[in-house]
PyMOL Python script that loads the backbone (N, CA, C, O; Angstrom):
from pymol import cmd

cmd.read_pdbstr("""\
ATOM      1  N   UNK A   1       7.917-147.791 113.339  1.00  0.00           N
ATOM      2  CA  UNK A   1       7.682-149.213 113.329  1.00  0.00           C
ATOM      3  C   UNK A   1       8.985-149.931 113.015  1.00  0.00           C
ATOM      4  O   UNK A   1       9.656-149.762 111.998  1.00  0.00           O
ATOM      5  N   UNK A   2       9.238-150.705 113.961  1.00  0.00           N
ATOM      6  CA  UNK A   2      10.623-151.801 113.791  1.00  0.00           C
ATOM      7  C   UNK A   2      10.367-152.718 112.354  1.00  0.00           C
ATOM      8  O   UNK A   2       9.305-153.248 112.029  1.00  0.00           O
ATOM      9  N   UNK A   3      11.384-152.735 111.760  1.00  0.00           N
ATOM     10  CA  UNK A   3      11.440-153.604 110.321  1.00  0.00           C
ATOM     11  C   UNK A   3      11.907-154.676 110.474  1.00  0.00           C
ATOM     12  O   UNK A   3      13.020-154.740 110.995  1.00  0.00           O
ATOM     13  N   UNK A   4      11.278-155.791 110.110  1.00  0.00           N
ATOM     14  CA  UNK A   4      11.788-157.288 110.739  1.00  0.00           C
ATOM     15  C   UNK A   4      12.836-157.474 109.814  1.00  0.00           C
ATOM     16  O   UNK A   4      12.906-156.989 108.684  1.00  0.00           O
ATOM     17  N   UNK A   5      14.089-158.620 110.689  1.00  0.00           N
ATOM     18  CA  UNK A   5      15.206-158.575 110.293  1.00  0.00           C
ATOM     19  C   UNK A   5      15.512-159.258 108.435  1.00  0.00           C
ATOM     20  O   UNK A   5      16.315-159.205 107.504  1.00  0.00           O
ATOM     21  N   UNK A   6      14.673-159.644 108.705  1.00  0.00           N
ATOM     22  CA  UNK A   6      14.444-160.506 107.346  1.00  0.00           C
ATOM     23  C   UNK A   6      13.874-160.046 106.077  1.00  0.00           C
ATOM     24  O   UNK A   6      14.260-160.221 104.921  1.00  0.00           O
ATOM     25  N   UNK A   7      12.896-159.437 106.544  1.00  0.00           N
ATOM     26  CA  UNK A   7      12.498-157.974 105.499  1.00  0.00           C
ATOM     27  C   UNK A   7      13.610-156.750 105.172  1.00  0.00           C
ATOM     28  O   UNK A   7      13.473-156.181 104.089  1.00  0.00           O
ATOM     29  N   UNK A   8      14.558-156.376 105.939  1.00  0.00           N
ATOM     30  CA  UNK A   8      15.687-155.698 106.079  1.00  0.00           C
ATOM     31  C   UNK A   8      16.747-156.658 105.006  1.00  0.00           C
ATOM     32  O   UNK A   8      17.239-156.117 104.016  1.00  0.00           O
ATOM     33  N   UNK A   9      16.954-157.762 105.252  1.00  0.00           N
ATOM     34  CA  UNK A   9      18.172-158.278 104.740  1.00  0.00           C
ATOM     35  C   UNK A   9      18.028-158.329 102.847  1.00  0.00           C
ATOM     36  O   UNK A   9      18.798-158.098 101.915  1.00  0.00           O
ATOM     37  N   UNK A  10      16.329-158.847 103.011  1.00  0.00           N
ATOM     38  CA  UNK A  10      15.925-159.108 101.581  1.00  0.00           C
ATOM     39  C   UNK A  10      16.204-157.591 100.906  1.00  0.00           C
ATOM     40  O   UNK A  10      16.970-157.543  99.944  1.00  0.00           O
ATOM     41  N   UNK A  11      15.723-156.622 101.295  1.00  0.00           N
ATOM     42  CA  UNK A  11      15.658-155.104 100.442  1.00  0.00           C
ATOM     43  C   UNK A  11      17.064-154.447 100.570  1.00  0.00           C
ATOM     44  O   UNK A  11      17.320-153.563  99.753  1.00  0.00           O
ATOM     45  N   UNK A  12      18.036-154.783 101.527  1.00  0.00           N
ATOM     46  CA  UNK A  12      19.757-154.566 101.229  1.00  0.00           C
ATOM     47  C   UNK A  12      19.850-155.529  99.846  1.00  0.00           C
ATOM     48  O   UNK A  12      20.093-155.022  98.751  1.00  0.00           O
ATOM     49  N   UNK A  13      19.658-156.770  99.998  1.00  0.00           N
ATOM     50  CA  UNK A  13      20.354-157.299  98.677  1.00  0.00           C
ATOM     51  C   UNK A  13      19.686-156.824  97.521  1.00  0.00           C
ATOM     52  O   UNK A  13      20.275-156.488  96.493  1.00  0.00           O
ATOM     53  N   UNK A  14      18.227-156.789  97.715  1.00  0.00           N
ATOM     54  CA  UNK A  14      17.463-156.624  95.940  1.00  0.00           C
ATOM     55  C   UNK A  14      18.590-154.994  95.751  1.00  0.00           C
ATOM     56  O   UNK A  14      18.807-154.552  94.622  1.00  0.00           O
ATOM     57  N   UNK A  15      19.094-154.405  96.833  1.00  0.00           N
ATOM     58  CA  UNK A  15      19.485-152.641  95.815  1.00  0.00           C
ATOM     59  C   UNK A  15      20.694-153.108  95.744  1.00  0.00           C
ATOM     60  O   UNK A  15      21.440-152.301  95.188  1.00  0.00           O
ATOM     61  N   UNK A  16      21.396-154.423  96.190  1.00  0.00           N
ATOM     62  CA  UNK A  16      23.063-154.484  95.852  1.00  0.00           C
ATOM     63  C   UNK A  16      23.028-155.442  94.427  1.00  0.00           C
ATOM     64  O   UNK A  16      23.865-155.387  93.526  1.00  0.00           O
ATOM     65  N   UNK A  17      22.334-155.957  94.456  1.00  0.00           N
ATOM     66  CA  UNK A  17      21.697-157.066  92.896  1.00  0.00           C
ATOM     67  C   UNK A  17      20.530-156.845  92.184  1.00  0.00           C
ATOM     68  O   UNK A  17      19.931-157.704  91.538  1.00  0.00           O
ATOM     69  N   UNK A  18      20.250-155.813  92.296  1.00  0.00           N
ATOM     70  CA  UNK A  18      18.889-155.216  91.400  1.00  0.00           C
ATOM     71  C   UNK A  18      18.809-155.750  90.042  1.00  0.00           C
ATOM     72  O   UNK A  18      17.651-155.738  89.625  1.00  0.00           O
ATOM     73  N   UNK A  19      19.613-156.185  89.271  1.00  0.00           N
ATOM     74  CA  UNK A  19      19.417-156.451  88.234  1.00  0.00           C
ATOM     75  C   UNK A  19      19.132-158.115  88.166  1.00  0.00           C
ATOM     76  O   UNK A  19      18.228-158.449  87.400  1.00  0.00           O
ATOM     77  N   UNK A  20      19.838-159.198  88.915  1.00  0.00           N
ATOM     78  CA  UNK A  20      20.017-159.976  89.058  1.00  0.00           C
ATOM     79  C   UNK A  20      18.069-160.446  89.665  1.00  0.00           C
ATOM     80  O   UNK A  20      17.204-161.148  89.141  1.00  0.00           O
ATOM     81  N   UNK A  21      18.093-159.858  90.594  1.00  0.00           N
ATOM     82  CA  UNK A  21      16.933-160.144  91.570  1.00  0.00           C
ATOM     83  C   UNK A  21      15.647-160.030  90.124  1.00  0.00           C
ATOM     84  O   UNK A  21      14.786-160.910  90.141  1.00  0.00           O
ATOM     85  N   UNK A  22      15.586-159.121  89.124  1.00  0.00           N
ATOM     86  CA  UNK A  22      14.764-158.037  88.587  1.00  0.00           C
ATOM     87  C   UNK A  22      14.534-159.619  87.452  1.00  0.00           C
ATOM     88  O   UNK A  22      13.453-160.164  87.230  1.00  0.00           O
ATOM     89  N   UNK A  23      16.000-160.078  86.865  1.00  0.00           N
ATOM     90  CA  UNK A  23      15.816-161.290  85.936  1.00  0.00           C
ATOM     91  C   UNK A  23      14.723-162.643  86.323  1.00  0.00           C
ATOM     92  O   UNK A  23      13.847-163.250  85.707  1.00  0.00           O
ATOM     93  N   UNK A  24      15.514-162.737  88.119  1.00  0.00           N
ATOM     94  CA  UNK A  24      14.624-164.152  88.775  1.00  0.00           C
ATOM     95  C   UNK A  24      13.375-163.695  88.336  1.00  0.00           C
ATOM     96  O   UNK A  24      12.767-164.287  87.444  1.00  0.00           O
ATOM     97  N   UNK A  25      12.654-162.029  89.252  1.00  0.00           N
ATOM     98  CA  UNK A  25      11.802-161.978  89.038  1.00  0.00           C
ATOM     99  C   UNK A  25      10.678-162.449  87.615  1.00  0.00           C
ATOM    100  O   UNK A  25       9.742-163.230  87.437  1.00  0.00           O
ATOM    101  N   UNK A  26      11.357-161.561  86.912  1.00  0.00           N
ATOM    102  CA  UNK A  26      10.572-161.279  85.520  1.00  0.00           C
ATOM    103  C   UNK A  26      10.572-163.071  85.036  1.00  0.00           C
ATOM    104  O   UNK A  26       9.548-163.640  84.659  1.00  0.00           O
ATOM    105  N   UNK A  27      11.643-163.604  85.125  1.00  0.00           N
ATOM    106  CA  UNK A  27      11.809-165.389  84.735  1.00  0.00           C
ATOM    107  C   UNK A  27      11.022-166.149  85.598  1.00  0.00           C
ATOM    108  O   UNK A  27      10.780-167.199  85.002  1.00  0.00           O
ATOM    109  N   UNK A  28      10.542-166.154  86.610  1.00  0.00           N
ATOM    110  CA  UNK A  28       9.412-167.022  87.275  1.00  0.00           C
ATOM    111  C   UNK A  28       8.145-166.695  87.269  1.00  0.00           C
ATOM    112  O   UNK A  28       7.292-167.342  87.876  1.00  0.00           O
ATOM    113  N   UNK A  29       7.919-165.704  86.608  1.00  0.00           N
ATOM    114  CA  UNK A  29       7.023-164.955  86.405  1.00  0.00           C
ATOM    115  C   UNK A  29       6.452-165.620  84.759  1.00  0.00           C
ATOM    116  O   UNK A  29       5.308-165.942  84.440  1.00  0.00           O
ATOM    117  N   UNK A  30       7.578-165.656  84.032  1.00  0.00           N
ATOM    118  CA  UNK A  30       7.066-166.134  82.851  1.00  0.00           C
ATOM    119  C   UNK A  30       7.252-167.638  82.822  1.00  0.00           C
ATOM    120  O   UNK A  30       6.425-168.109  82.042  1.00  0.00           O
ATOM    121  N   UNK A  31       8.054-168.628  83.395  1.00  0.00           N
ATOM    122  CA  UNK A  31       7.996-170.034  84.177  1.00  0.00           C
ATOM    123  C   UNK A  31       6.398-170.371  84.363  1.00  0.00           C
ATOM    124  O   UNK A  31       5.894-171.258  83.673  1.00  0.00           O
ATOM    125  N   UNK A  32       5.518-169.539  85.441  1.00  0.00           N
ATOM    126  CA  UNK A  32       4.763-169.842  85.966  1.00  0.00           C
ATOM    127  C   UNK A  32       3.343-169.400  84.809  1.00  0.00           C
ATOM    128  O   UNK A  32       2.260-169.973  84.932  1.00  0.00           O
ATOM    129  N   UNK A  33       3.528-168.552  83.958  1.00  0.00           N
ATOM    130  CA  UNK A  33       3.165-168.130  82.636  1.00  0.00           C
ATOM    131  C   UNK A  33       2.756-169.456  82.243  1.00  0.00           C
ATOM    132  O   UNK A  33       1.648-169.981  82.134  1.00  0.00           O
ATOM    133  N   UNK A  34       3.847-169.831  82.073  1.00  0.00           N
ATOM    134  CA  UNK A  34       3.902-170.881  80.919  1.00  0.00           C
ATOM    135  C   UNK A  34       3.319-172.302  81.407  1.00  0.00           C
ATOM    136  O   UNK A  34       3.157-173.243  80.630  1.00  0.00           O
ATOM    137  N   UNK A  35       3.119-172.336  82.332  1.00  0.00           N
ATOM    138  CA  UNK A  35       2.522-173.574  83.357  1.00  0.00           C
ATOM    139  C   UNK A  35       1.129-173.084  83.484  1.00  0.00           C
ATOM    140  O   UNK A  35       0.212-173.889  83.644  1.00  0.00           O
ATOM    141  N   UNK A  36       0.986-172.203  83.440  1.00  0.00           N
ATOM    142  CA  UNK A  36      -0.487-171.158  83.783  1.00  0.00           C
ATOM    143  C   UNK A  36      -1.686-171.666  81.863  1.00  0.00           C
ATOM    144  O   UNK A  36      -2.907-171.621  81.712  1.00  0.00           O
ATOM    145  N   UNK A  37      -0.569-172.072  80.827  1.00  0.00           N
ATOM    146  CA  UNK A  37      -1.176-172.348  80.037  1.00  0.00           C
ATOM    147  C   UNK A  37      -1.473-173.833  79.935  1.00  0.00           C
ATOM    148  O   UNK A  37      -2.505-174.365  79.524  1.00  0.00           O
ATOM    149  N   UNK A  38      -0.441-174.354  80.358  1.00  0.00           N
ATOM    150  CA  UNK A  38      -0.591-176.091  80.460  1.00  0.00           C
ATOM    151  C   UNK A  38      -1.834-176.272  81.398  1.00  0.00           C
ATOM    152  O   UNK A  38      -2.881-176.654  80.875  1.00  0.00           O
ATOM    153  N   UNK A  39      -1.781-175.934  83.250  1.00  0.00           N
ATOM    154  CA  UNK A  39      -2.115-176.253  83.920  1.00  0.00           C
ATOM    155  C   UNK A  39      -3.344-175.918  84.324  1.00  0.00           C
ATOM    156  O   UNK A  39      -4.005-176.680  85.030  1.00  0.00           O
ATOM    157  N   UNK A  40      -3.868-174.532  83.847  1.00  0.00           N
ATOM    158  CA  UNK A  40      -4.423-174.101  84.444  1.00  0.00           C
ATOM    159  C   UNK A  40      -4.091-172.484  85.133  1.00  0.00           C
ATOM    160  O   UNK A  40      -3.026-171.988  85.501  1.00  0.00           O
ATOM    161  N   UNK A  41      -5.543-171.918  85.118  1.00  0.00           N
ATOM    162  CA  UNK A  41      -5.905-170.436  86.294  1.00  0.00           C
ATOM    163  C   UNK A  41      -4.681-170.121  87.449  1.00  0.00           C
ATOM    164  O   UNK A  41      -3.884-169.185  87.399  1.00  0.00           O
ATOM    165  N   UNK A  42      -4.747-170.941  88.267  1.00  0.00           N
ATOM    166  CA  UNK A  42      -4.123-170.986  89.654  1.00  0.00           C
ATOM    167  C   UNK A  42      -2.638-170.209  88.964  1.00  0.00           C
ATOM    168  O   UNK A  42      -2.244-169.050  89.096  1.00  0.00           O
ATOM    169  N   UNK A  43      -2.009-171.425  88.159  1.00  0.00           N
ATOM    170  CA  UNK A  43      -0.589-170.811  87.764  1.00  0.00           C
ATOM    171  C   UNK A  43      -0.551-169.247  87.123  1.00  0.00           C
ATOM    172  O   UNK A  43       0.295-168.354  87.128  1.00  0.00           O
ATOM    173  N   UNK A  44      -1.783-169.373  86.621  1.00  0.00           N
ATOM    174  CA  UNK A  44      -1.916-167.714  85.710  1.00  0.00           C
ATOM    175  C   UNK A  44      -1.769-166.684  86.923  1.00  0.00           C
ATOM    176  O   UNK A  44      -0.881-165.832  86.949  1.00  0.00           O
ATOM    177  N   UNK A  45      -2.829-166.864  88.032  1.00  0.00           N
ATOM    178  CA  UNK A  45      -2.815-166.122  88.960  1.00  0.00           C
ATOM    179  C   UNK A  45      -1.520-165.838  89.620  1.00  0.00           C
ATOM    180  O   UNK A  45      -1.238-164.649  89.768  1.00  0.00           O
ATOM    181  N   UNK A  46      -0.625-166.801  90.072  1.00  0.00           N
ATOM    182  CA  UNK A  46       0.667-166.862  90.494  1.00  0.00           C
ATOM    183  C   UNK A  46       1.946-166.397  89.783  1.00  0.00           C
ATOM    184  O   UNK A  46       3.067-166.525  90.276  1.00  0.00           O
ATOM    185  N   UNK A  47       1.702-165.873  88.642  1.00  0.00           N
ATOM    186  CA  UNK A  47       2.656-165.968  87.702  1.00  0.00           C
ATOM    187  C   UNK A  47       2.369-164.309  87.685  1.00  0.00           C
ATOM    188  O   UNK A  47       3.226-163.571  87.198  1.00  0.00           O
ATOM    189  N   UNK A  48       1.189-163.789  88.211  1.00  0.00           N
ATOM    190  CA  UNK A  48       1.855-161.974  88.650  1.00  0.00           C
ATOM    191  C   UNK A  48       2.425-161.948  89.517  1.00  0.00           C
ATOM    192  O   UNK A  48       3.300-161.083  89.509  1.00  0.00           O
ATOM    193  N   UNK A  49       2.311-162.960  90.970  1.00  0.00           N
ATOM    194  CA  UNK A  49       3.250-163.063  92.207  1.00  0.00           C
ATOM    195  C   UNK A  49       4.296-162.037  92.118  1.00  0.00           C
ATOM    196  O   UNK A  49       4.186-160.882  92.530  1.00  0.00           O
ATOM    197  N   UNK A  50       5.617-162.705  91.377  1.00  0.00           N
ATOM    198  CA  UNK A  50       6.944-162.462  91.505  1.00  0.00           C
ATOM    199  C   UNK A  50       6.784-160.963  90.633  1.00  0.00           C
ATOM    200  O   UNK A  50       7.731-160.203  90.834  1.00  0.00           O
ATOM    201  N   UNK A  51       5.977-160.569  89.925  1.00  0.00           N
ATOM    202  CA  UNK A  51       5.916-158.925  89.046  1.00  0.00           C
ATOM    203  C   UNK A  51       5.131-157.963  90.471  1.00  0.00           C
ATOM    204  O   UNK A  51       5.209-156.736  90.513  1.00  0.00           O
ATOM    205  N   UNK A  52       4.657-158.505  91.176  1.00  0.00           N
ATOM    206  CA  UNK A  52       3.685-158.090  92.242  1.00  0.00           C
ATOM    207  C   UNK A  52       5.395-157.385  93.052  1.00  0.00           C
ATOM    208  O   UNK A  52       5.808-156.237  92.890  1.00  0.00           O
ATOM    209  N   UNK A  53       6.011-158.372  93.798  1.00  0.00           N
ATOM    210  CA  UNK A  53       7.124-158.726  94.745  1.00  0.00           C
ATOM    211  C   UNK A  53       7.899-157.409  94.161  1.00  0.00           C
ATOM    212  O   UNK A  53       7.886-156.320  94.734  1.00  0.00           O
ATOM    213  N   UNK A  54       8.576-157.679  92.932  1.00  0.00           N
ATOM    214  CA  UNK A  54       9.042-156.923  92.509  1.00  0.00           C
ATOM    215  C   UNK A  54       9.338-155.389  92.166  1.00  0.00           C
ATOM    216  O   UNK A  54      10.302-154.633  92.038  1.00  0.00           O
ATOM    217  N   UNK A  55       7.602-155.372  92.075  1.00  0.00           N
ATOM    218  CA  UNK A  55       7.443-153.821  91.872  1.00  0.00           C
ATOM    219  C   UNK A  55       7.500-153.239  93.434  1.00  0.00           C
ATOM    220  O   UNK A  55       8.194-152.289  93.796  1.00  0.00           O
ATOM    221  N   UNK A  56       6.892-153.780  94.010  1.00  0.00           N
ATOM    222  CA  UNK A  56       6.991-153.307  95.734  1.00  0.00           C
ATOM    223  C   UNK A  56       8.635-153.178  95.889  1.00  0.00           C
ATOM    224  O   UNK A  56       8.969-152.092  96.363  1.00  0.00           O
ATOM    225  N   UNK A  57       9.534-153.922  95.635  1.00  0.00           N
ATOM    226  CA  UNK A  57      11.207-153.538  95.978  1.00  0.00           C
ATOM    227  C   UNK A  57      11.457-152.524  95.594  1.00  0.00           C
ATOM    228  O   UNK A  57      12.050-151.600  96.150  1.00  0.00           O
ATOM    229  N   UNK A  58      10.877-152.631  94.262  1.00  0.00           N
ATOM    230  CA  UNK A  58      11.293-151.757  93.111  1.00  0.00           C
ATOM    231  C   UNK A  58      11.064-150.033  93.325  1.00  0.00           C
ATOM    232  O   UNK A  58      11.929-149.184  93.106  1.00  0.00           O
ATOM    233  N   UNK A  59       9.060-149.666  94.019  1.00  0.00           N
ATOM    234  CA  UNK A  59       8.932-148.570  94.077  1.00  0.00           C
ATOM    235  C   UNK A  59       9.380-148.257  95.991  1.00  0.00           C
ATOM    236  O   UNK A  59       9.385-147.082  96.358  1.00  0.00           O
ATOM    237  N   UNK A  60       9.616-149.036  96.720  1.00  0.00           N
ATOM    238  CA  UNK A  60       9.743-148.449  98.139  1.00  0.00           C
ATOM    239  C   UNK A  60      11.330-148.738  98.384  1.00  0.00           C
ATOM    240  O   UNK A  60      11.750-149.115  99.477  1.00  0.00           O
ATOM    241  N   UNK A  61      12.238-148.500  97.150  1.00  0.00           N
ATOM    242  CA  UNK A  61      13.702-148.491  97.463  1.00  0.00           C
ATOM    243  C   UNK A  61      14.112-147.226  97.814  1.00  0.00           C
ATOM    244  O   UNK A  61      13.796-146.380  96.977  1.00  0.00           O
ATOM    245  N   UNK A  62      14.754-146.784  98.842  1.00  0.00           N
ATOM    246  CA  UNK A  62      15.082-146.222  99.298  1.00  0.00           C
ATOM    247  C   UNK A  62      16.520-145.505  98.628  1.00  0.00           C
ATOM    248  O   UNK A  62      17.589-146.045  98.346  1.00  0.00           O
ATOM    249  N   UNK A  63      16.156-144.298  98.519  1.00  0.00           N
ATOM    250  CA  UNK A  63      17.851-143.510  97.859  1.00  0.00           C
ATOM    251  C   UNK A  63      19.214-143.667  98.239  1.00  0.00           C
ATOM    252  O   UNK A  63      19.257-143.476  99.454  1.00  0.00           O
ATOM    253  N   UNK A  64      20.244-143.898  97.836  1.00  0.00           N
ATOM    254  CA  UNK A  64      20.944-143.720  98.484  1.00  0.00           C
ATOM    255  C   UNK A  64      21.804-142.540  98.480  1.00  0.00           C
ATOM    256  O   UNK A  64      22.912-142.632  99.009  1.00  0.00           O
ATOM    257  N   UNK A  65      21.338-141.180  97.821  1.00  0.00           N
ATOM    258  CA  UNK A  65      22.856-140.314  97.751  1.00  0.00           C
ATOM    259  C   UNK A  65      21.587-139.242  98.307  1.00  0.00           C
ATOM    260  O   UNK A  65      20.365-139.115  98.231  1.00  0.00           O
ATOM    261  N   UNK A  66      22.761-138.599  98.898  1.00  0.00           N
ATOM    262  CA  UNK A  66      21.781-136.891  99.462  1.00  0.00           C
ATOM    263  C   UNK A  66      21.658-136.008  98.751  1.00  0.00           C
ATOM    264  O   UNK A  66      22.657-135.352  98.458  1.00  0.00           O
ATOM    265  N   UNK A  67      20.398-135.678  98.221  1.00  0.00           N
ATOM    266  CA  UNK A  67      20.426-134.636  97.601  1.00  0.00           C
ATOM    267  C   UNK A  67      20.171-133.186  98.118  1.00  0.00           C
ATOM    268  O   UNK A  67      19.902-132.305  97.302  1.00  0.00           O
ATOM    269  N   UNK A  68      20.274-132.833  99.867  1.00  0.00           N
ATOM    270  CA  UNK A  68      20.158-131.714 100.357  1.00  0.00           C
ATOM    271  C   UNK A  68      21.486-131.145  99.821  1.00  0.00           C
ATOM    272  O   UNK A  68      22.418-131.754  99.296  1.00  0.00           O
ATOM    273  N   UNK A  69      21.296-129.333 100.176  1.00  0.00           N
ATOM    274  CA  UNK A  69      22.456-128.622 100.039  1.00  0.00           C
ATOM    275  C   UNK A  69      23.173-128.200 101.100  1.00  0.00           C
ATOM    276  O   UNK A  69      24.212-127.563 100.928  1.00  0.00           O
TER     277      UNK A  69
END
""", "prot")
cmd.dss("prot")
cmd.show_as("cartoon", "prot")
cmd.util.cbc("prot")
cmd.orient("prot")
């Protein structure tokens, strides 16, 4: 299955800025937390979004060193 170009570009950067990407994540996550208590459900619900996003980068990253012999 062809990988759309845009889905490709996003998962090169999250493994060249993993840490960076990992902060937004976890920080809009608790942003939307915190609006989730003011506002309302909806924000609660949304505020796993970006932990959702994340873990998907996180577990279908691809290796980069070979470990055959």
């Amino acid at each position: 299955m062809k990988k759309n170009k845009l889905i490709r570009i996003v998962s090169h950067n999250f493994h060249d800025y993993k840490m960076s990407c990992t902060m937004l994540f976890l920080g809009l996550s608790a942003g939307l937390g915190i609006l989730g208590n003011e506002f309302g459900m909806v924000y609660l619900v949304f505020s796993f979004l970006p932990v959702f996003v994340w873990s998907l980068f996180w577990f279908n990253e691809r290796k980069t060193t070979d470990t055959s012999l």
